[in-house]
N, C-alpha and C positions, 0 to 999 in steps of 0.2 A: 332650654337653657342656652347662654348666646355669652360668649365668651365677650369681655369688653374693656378696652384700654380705657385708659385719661391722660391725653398729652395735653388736653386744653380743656376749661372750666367749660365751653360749650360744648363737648362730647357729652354730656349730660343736657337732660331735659330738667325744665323745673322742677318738676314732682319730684325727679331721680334727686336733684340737688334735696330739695327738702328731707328727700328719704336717707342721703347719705348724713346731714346734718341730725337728725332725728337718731340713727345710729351711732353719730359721735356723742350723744345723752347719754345713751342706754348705761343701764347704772352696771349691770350686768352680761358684757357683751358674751356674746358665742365663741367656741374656741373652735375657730372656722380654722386655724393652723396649728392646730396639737402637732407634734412630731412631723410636723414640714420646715421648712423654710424661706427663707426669701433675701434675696440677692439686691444689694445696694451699692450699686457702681457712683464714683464721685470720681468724675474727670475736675470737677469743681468740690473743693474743699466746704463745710457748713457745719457749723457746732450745732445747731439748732437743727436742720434735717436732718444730721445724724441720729443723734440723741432722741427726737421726738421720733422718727420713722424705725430708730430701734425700740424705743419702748414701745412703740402701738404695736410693731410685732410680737412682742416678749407676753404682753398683754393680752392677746390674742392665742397664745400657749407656742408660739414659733419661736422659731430659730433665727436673727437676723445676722448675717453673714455682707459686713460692710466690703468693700473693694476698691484699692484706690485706682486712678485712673491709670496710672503706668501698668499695674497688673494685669487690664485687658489691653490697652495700648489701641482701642476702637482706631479701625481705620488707620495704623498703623503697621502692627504684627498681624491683625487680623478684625476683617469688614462688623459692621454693628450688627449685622445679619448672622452671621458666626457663632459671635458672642454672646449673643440672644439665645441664637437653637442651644448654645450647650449651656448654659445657666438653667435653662428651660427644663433639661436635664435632670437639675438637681433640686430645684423650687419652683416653691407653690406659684410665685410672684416675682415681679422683677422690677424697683428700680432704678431709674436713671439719673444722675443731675449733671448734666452735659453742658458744650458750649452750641455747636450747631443744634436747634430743634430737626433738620432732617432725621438723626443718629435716632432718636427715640421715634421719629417716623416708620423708620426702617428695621427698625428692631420689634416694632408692633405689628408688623405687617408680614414677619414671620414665627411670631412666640406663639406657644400651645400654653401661654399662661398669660393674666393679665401682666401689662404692661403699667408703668406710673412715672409720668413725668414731674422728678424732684426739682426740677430747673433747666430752663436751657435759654439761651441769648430771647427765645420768642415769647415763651410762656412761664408763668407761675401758677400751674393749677391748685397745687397742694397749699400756696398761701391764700388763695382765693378762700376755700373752701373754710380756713380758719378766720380770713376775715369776714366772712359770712357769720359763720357761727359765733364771733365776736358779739355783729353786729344784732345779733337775736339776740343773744342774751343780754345784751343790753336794753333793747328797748319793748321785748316781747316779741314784734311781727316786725316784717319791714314795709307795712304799708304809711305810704305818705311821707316817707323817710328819704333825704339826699345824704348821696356821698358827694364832696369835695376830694379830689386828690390834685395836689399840689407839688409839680417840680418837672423832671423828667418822663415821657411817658413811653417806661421801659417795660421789660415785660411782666414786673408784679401791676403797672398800673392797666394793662392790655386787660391780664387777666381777672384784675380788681373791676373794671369796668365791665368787662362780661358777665362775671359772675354776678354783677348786683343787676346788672339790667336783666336775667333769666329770673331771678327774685324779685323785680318790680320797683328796686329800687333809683330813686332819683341819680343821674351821673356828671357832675359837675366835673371839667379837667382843664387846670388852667397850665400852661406851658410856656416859657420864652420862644419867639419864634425860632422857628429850625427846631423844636426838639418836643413838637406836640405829635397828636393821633397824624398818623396817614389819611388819605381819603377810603384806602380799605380797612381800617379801622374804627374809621367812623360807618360806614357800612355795616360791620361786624356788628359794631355795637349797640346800632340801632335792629338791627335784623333780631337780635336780641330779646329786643323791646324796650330798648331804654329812651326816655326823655334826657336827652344829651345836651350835653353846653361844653361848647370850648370858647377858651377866653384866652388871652395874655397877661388876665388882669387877675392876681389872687384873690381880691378882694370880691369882685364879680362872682367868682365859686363860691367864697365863704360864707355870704352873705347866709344867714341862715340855716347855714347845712346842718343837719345831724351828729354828721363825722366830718371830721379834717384827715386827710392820711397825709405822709409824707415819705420817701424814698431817697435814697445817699443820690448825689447828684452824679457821682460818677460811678458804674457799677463794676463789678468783680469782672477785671479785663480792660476794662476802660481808665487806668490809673495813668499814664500819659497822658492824657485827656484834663486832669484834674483842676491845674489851676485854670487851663482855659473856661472850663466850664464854672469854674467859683465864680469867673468874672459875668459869664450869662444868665447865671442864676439871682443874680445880685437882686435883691425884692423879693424873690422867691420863699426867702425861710419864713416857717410858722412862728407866728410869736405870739407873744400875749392879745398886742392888738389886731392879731388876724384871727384870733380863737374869739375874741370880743365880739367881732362879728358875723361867729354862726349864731346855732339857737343857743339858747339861754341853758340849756341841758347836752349839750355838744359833748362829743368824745374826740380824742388823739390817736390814732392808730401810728405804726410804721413798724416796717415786717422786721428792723435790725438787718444789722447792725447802724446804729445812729450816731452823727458824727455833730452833737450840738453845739452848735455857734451856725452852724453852715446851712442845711437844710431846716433846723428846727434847732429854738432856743430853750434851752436848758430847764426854765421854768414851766415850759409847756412838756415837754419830754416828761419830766420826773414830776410836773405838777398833779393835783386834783382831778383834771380829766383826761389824763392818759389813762387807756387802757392797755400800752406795750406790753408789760407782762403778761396778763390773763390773755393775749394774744399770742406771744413765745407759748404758752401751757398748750393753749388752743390750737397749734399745730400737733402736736400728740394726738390730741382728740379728734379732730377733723380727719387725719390720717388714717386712726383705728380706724374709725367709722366707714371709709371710704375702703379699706381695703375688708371689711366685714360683708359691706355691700356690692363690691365687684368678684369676691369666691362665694356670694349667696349664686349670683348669673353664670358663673362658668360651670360650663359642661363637666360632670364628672366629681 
C-alpha cells in the first residue's frame, strides 16, 4: 500500500483514472470513512466544491469538517506544512482549494494522509475528473472523441487538457493571443499523449469536436482584470454558431459559475446540448469516487 496525493489530473496513470471514474459509478460504494473524517480548507470560497466534496464524504459514512481560510491563516499564523501535520491529526483525508499551488505541494509532501487539490491558481484536478466522467457518459468511451476548450487557458483548462489526453482523447484549445498553453504546457500535454491543436481561431477548435467547453474569462482573483480582458476575449463566446460547427451530436460543458452574454451565450448554456448540470452533479461523484480509491492505496 503507497500512500498517494492528487494536486494534478497527471498524478494518475490512465488505468488509475479509469479506475477512479469506474469508482464514481459504483452504485454501492464502500464506507472507506465510517467514523473518520476529513478536513476541507477553502482559502478560496465554492458553492459547488463545498457542497459536492461534502456530500462525497457524508456518502462514504464520514465526517466533512469544512474550514474557512482565515481559520488556518496558511502561511500566515502558521506554514501549510503545520497545518497539514495537525489536520493529519484528526483525519482520514485532507482538502485544499488554495490560491498558490506550492501550499498543497507542501502540505503533501508532509501529510500521513492523502492529500486533494480542490483548486489552486495551477490546477483543477477534481473538475477534470468530473469532466471526464461527463464525458463517458455521454458518449460511452472516449475513443475517437475531441475536446475543444474555448477562452482563457487557466487551470480548469491546464487540467481539462491533461486529463483528456491520459484518456485518449482529442485536445483542441483555441486562446487570444497572451492568454494560451505555455510552451511547458504544451510539453505536459503532449507528454500526456494528447494530439494537441492550438489556435487563435475558435472556429478552428470547433470544427467538429465532440465537446465545446468554456471558462469565465476572468477567474476568482483576477476581477481587476475584467473589463480588460471582455475587450480580448471579444470572438471568444460560444454561441449557437460556434456549437454549429462541431459534431452534429456535440455537448456544452463549463465547470460554473457562467457569466452568459460573455464567455457563452445564453441559448447555448441552458440550450439542448448543455450538459452543465449533470457536470455540477458529476463533481460529487468524481470526488466520492477518487477519494474511495485513494484510502483503498493508503497504508493502514
Amino acid at each position: 500500500m503507497t500512500l498517494r496525493h492528487l494536486l494534478e489530473v497527471d498524478d494518475l496513470t490512465p488505468d488509475e483514472v479509469t479506475a477512479v471514474l469506474d469508482a464514481a459509478e459504483a452504485p454501492d460504494p464502500p464506507q472507506v470513512l465510517a467514523r473518520k473524517g476529513v478536513a476541507l480548507v477553502f482559502e478560496k470560497p465554492s458553492a459547488r466544491t463545498r457542497n459536492s466534496m461534502e456530500m462525497a464524504v457524508v456518502q462514504l459514512g464520514g465526517h466533512p469538517v469544512s474550514i474557512r481560510g482565515e481559520e488556518v491563516a496558511i502561511d500566515v499564523r502558521e506554514s501549510a506544512e503545520d497545518v497539514a501535520r495537525t489536520l493529519a491529526c484528526y483525519h482520514a483525508a485532507i482538502g485544499a482549494r488554495v490560491f498558490e499551488h506550492d501550499k498543497v505541494e507542501r502540505m503533501a509532501a508532509v501529510s500521513h494522509v492523502p492529500v486533494v487539490n480542490l483548486l489552486s491558481d495551477d490546477a483543477h484536478p477534481c473538475q477534470a475528473l468530473a469532466d471526464l466522467l461527463t464525458i463517458r457518459q455521454r458518449f460511452g468511451s472516449f475513443a475517437g472523441r475531441a475536446v475543444a476548450y474555448v477562452g482563457d487557458f487557466n487551470n480548469v483548462a491546464r487540467s481539462l487538457a491533461i486529463g483528456a489526453a491520459l484518456v485518449g482523447l482529442s485536445v483542441r484549445v483555441a486562446c487570444p493571443p497572451g492568454h494560451g498553453p505555455s510552451a511547458a504546457d504544451v510539453d505536459r500535454i503532449r507528454a500526456a499523449g494528447a494530439e494537441l491543436l492550438v489556435t487563435h481561431r475558435p472556429e478552428e477548435a470547433a470544427d467538429g469536436a465532440d465537446v465545446v467547453y468554456a471558462d469565465v474569462w476572468a477567474s476568482m482573483g483576477q476581477e481587476a482584470e475584467a473589463a480588460a480582458r471582455k475587450l480580448a476575449f471579444e470572438g471568444f463566446t460560444v454561441d449557437d454558431a460556434l456549437m454549429a460547427r462541431a459534431a452534429s451530436d456535440a455537448v456544452f460543458l463549463h465547470c460554473l459559475p457562467a457569466h452568459r452574454g460573455d464567455e457563452v451565450a445564453a441559448s447555448v448554456c441552458d440550450g439542448p446540448q448543455s450538459l452543465i448540470w449533470q457536470l455540477a452533479e458529476n463533481r460529487m461523484h468524481a470526488q466520492r469516487g477518487l477519494l474511495v480509491w485513494l484510502l483503498q492505496q493508503a497504508p493502514g
